[in-house]
C-alpha positions in Angstrom: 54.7 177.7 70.8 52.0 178.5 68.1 49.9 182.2 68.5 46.7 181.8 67.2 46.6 183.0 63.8 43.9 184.3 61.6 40.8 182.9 60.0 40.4 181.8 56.6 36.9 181.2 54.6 36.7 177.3 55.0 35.8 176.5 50.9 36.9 177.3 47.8 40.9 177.5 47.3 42.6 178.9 50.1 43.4 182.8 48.5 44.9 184.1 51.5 47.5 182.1 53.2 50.1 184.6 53.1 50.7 186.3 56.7 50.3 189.8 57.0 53.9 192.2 57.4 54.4 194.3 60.1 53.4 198.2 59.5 56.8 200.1 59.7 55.1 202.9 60.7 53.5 201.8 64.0 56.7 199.8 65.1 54.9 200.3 68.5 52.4 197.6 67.7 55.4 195.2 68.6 55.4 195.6 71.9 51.9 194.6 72.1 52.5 190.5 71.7 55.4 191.0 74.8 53.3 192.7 76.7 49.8 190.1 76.1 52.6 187.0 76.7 53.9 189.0 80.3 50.1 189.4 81.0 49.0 185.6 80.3 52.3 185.1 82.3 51.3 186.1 85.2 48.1 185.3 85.6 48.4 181.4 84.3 50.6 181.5 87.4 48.5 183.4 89.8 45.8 180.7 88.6 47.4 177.4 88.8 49.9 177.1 91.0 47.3 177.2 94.1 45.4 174.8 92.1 47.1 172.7 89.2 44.0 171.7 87.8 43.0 175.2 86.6 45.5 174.4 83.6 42.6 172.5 82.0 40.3 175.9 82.1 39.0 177.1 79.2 40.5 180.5 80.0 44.1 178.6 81.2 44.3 177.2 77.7 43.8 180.7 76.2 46.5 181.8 78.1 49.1 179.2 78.3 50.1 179.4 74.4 50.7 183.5 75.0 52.9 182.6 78.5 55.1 180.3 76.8 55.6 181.7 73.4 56.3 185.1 75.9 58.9 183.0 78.1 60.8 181.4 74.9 60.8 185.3 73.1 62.5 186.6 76.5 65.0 184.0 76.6 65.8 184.5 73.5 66.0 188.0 73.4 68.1 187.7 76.6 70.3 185.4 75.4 71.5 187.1 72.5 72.2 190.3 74.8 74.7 187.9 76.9 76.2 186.7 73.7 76.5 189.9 72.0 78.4 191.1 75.0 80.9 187.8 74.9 81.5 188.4 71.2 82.7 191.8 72.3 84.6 190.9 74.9 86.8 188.7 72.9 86.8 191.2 69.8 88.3 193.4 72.3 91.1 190.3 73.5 91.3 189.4 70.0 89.6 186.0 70.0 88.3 186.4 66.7 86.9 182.5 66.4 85.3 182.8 69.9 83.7 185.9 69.1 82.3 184.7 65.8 80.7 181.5 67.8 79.2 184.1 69.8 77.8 186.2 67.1 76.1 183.1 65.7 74.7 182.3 69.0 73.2 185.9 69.3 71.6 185.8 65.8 70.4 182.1 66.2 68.9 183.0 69.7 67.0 185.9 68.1 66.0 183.6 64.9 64.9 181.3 67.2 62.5 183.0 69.6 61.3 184.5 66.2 60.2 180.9 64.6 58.7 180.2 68.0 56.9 183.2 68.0 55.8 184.7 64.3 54.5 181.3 63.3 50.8 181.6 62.5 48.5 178.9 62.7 45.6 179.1 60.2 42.2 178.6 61.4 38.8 178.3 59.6 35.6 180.3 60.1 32.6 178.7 61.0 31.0 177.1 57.7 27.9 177.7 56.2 24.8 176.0 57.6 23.0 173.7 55.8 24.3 173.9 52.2 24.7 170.5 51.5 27.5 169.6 48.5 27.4 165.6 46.9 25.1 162.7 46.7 24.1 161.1 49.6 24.3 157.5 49.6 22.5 154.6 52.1 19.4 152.7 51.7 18.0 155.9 53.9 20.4 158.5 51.8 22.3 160.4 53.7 21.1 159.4 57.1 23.8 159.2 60.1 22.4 157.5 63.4 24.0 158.8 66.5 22.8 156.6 69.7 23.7 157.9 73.2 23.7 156.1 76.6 25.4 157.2 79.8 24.4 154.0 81.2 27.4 152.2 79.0 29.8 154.0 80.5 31.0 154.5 84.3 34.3 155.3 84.9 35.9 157.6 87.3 38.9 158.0 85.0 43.1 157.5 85.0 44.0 155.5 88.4 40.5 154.0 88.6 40.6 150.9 86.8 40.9 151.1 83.0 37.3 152.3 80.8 37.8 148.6 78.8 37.2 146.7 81.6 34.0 145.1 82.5 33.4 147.3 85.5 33.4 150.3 83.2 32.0 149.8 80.1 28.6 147.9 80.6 28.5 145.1 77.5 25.0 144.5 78.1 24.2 148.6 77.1 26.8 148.4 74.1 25.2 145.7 72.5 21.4 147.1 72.8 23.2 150.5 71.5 24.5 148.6 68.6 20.7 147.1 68.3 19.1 150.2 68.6 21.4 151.8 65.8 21.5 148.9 63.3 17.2 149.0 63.5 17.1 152.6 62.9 19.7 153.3 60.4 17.5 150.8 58.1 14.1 151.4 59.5 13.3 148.2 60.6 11.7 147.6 63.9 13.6 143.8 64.1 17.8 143.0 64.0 17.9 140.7 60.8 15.0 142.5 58.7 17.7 145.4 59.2 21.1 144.0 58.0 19.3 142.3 55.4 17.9 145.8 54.0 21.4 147.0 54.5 22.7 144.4 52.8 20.6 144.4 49.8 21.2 148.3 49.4 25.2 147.6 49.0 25.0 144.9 46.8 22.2 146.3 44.2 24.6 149.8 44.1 27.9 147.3 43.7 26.1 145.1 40.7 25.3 142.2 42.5 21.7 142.2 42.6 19.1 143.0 45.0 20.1 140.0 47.5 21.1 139.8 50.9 24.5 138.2 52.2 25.0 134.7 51.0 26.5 131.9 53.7 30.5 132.1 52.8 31.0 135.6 52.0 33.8 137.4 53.8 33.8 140.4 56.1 36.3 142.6 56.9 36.2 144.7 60.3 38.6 147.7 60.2 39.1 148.6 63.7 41.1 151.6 65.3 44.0 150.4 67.2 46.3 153.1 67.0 47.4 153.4 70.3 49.0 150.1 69.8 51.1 150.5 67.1 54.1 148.2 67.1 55.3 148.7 63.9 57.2 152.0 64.8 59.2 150.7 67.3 61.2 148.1 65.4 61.1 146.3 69.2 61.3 142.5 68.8 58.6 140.3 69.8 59.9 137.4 71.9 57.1 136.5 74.0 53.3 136.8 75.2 53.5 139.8 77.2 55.1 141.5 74.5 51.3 142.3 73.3 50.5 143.5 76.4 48.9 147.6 76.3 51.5 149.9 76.6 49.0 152.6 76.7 46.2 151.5 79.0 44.4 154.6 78.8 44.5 155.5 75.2 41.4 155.7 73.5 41.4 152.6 71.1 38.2 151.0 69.2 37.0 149.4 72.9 36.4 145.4 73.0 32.7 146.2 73.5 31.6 147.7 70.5 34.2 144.8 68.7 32.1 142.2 70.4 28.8 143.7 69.9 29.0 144.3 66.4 30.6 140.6 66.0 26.8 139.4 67.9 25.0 141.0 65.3 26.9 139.5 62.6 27.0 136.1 64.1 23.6 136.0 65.7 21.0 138.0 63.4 22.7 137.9 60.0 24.6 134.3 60.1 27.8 135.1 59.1 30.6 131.7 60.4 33.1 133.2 63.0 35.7 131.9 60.2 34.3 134.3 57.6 35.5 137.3 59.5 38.7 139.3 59.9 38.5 141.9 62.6 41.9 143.8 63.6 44.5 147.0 62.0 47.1 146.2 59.8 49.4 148.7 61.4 49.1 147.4 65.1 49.5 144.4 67.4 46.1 143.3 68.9 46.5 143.3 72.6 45.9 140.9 74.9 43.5 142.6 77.2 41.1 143.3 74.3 42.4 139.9 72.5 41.0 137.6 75.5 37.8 139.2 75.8 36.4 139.0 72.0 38.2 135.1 71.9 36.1 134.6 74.8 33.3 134.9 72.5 34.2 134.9 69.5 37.1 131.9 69.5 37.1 131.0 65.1 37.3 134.8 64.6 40.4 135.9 62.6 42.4 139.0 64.8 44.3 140.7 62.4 47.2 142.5 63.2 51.3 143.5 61.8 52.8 140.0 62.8 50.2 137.0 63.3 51.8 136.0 66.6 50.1 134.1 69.3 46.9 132.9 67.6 46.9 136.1 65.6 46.2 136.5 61.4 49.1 138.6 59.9 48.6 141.6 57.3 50.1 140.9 54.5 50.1 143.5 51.2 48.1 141.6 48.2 49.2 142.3 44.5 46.2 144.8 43.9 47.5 148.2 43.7 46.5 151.8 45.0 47.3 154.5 42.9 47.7 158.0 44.5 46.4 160.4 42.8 49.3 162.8 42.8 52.4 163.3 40.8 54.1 163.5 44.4 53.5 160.2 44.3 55.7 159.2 41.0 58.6 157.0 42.1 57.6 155.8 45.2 57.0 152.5 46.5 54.1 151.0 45.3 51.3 150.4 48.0 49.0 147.5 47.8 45.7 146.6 50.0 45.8 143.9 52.1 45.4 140.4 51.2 42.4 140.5 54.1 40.3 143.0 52.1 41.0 142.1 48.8 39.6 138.3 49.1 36.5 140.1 51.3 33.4 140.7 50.0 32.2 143.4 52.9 34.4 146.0 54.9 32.7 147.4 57.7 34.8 150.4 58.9 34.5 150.9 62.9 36.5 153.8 64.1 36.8 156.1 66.9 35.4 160.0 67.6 38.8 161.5 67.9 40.2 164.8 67.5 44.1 164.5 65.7 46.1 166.9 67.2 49.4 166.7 65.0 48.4 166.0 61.5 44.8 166.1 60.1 42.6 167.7 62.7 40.2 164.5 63.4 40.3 161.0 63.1 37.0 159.5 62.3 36.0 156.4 59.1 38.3 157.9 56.6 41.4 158.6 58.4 40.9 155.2 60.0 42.2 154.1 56.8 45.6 155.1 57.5 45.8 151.4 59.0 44.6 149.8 56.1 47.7 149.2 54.5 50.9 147.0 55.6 53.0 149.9 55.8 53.9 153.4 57.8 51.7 155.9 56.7 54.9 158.1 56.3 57.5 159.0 53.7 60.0 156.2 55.0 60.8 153.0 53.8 60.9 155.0 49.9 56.8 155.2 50.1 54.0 157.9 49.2 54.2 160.1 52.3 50.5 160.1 53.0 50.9 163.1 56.1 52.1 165.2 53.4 48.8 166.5 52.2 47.0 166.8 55.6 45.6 169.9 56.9 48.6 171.0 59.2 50.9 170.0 56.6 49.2 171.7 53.6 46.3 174.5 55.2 43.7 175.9 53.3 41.4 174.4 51.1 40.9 172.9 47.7 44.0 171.0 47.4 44.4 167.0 46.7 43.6 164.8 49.7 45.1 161.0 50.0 42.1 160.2 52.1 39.7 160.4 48.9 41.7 157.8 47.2 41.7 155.5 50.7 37.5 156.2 50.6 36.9 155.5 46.6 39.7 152.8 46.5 37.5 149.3 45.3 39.1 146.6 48.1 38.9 149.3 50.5 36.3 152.3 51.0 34.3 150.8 47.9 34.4 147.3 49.6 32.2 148.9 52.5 28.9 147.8 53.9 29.0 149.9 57.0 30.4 153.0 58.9 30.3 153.0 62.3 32.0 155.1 64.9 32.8 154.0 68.5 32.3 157.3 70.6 31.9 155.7 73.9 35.6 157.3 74.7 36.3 160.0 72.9 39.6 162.2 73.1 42.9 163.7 71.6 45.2 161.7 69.2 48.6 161.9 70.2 48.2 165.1 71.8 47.4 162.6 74.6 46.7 159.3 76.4 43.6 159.1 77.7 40.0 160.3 76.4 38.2 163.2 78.0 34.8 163.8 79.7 32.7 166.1 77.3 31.0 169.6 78.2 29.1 170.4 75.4 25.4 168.7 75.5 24.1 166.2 75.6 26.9 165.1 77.5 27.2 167.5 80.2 30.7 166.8 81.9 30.6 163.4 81.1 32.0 160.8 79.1 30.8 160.6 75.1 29.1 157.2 75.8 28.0 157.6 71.8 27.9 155.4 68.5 27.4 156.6 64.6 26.5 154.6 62.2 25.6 155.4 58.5 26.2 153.9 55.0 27.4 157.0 53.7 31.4 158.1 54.3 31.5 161.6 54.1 27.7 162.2 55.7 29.1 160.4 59.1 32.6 162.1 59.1 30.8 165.2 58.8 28.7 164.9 61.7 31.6 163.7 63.5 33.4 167.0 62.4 30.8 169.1 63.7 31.1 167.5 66.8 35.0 167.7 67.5 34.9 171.5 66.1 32.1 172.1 68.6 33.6 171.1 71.3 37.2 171.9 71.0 38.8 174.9 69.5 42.2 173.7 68.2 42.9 170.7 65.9 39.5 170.6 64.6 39.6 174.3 63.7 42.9 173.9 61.3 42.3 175.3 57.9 41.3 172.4 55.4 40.6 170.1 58.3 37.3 169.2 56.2 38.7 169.5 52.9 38.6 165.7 52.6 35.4 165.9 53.0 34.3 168.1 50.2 36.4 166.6 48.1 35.1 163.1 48.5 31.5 164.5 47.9 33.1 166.4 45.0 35.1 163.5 43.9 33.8 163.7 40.0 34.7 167.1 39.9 36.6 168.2 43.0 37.8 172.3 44.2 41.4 171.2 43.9 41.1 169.8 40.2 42.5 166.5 41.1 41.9 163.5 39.2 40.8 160.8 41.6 41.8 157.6 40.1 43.1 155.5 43.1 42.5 152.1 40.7 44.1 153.0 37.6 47.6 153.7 37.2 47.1 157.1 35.2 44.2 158.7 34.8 41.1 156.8 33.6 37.8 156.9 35.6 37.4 159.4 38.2 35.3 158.5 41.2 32.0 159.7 41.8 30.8 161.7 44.3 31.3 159.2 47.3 28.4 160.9 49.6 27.4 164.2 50.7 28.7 167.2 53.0 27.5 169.3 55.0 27.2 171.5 58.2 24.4 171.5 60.6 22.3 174.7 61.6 23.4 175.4 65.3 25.0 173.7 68.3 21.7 173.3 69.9 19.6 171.9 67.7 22.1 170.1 65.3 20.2 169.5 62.1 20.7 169.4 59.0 19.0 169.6 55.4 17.2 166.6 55.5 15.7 166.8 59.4 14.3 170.6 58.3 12.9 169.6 54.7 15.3 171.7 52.9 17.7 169.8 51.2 18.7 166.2 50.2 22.1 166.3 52.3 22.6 164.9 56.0 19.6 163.7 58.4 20.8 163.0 61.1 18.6 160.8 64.0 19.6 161.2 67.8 18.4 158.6 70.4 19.6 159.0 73.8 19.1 157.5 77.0 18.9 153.8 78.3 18.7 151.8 74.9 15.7 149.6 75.3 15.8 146.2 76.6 13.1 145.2 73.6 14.7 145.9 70.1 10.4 146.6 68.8 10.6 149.6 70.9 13.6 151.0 69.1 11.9 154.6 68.5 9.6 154.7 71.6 9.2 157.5 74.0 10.8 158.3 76.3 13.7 157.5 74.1 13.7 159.7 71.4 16.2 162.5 72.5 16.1 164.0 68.7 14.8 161.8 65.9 14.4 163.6 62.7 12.6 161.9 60.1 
């Protein structure tokens, strides 16, 4: 079990990852970890074995990591007595092998409750409010829209139903959220006036002109299905019901901000159900969520790892991605997908998640881990893209495979949109269901949110901000943003790296791809461009019942927040 470890300043290379030696002369100041663990010990017991729920406390989660890491040092330390006494023993008989095996049980006892005990984790200050780094990108630049209903949500959690059904997650409310967000991130006051100003930002900053989208051109939804994820398994797929959820509860992009954002395409920008490709490469699309869009939506193509049962299948194109990292030289090559190369628009829909084993959170760029037909990992002779994530390599300034997923031309540079679905948010892998927020405006209740924005890094940050606000352990690992400043650095980045994810060697780096930056305070959450400071984030907050009327899109009593 992990102690908390210390703080590091959260930019600029990380100077000071070493951990600290012990002081020889105050070898009393060991006892002081034993004696905190016996302490946390006892009263995580006294607390939740009246009451079991208590282990969710604030205070229960501050002491649990002390308890444990206190129980496996004792065990340890008491096992290596008992051995050390064996060994004796059978020195004494002259069992000279069996007292060896005992001598290396002693020592590996001791080395053990040692590694479970010394390891620090490294943790990041808070960072500096309202110093924005990059160039902000959108047809409103650097504008995040963050739309919150409590009326879209209403479930009473695990064992009541599932949140994707019907009964839960109101349809109705998530598509006049998607409305409401699509209106103001383009400042229009009607649905198709909107995409079309969207659309005519991305293709005049791609070199197509100031036009709209044309009948015919392709679009590509990126979806989170993570909790799905067949391709790990190696399990064969024999029949229907081998797409059925194996994780009801896990907090995958939900079927009603799929279907809602598939209206809006369909019904106010005229896109052909056959023109778009919604799914993750990585993951089998499951029935539950597979029935409800082909309700609706029957011509649509579902992407997923194997194209069974009405399905499209991922398959790698012959378009390359180049990591930008020597660790990368003679490795498997990686291609995008055949799906988003013959695109012409990727929207990017992902999930407000926290990512408890690997890179902190999981929001538009880490969603990108699905976007290629393979396992993210080193396996299979590929580019090991956990490698260079936060918990693997702390601190900050250091190379970041996400920047190349984010300035890659068939991938991050292919999209229109970035949206996240925050009706449900929760843990990655950590565990298998979302959780009910306490931090305002949410108040004990579920996220019931969506984020939109046209710039990458400006919506991950806000999303950032969020998760580090209202949980102190993933989000907090040292370098958990550095993606983030060095996508908005990506021209000249902290770590030095050349980002070239096109171009086998090094030939033209990526620009900035968007702008950082952290808001002022908890309460008031704003950023340079809400105070008139700075050209970084602004960031507009509507809560409440979405209007019925998309014309009264920014209409009191709705406004919870909007900054303009």
């Amino acid at each position: 079990m992990l102690l908390t470890g210390k703080r590091h300043p959260p930019s600029g290379r990380s100077r000071s990852n070493k951990l600290f030696s012990r002081n020889e002369k105050h070898r009393w100041c060991r006892l002081i970890l034993p004696i905190m663990g016996l302490f946390a010990l006892i009263w995580f017991l006294i607390r939740v074995i009246p009451k079991p729920s208590r282990a969710t406390y604030p205070c229960q989660r501050v002491a649990f990591p002390l308890a444990s890491a206190f129980v496996i040092w004792l065990a340890g330390i008491l096992g290596s007595i008992a051995a050390v006494r064996k060994a004796k023993r059978c020195l004494a008989r002259s069992r000279y092998i069996v007292c060896i095996v005992f001598a290396i049980v002693a020592v590996g006892s001791i080395w053990l409750a040692q590694s479970f005990t010394t390891e620090e984790v490294l943790l990041a200050d808070e960072m500096a409010s309202n110093s924005p780094v990059g160039v902000a990108r959108g047809v409103c630049p650097g504008r995040v829209v963050w739309v919150h209903d409590p009326d879209a949500t209403d479930w009473d959690g695990p064992k009541h139903g599932y949140w994707w059904e019907p009964e839960h997650t109101n349809q109705a409310a998530v598509e006049r959220m998607m409305t409401r967000t699509i209106q103001t991130l383009a400042d229009q006051k009607n649905t198709p006036a909107a995409w079309d100003k969207l659309f005519k930002y991305f293709n005049k900053t791609h070199g197509k002109g100031n036009v709209g989208y044309k009948p015919g051109e392709k679009i590509v939804i990126k979806v989170n299905l993570v909790g799905c994820i067949k391709v790990w398994a190696r399990q064969p797929v024999e029949d229907i019901e081998d797409y059925n959820l194996r994780s009801v509860d896990y907090m995958n992009t939900s079927p009603q901000m799929i279907i809602a954002l598939l209206s809006q395409l369909t019904d106010h920008v005229g896109v052909k159900q056959a023109d778009i490709t919604v799914g993750d490469t990585l993951c089998y699309f499951p029935n539950e969520f597979y029935d409800m869009c082909r309700a609706r939506f029957p011509n649509v193509h579902y992407l997923e790892y194997l194209g069974k049962f009405g399905r499209t299948a991922a398959k790698p194109s012959s378009v390359p991605l180049y990591w930008s990292t020597p660790d990368a030289a003679g490795k498997e090559p990686d291609y995008a997908p055949v799906s988003y190369v013959q695109a012409d628009y990727l929207i990017n829909l992902a999930n407000l998640k926290s990512h408890n084993d690997q890179a902190g959170i999981t929001l538009c760029a880490k969603n990108h881990y699905g976007s290629l037909a393979r396992r993210p990992t080193r396996l299979e002779g590929y580019y090991d893209m956990h490698k260079d994530l936060p918990f693997k390599t702390p601190g900050m300034g250091h190379y970041r495979p996400l920047v190349d997923l984010m300035g890659h031309k068939h991938i991050g540079g292919k999209t229109l949109l970035y949206l996240i679905d925050g009706l449900y948010a929760g843990k990655h892998a950590k565990e298998r269901s979302p959780r009910k927020w306490n931090t305002a405006p949410f108040n004990g209740d579920w996220t019931s949110s969506i984020f939109a924005s046209q710039d990458p890094v400006a919506i991950d940050s806000v999303g950032f901000d969020l998760l580090w606000n209202e949980w102190d352990d993933a989000p907090h690992r040292l370098g958990t943003n550095d993606y983030l400043i060095e996508a908005a650095l990506a021209n000249n980045p902290p770590s030095g790296s050349f980002y070239d994810p096109d171009h086998k060697g090094n030939v033209a780096r990526l620009p900035s791809l968007g702008v950082y930056e952290h808001w002022n305070n908890p309460t008031d959450k704003q950023y340079s461009r809400n105070l008139g400071t700075g050209k970084g984030i602004e960031l507009i907050k509507l809560t409440g019942p979405s209007p019925k009327t998309s014309a009264k899109k920014l209409a009191e009593p709705f406004i919870y927040d909007g900054y303009k």
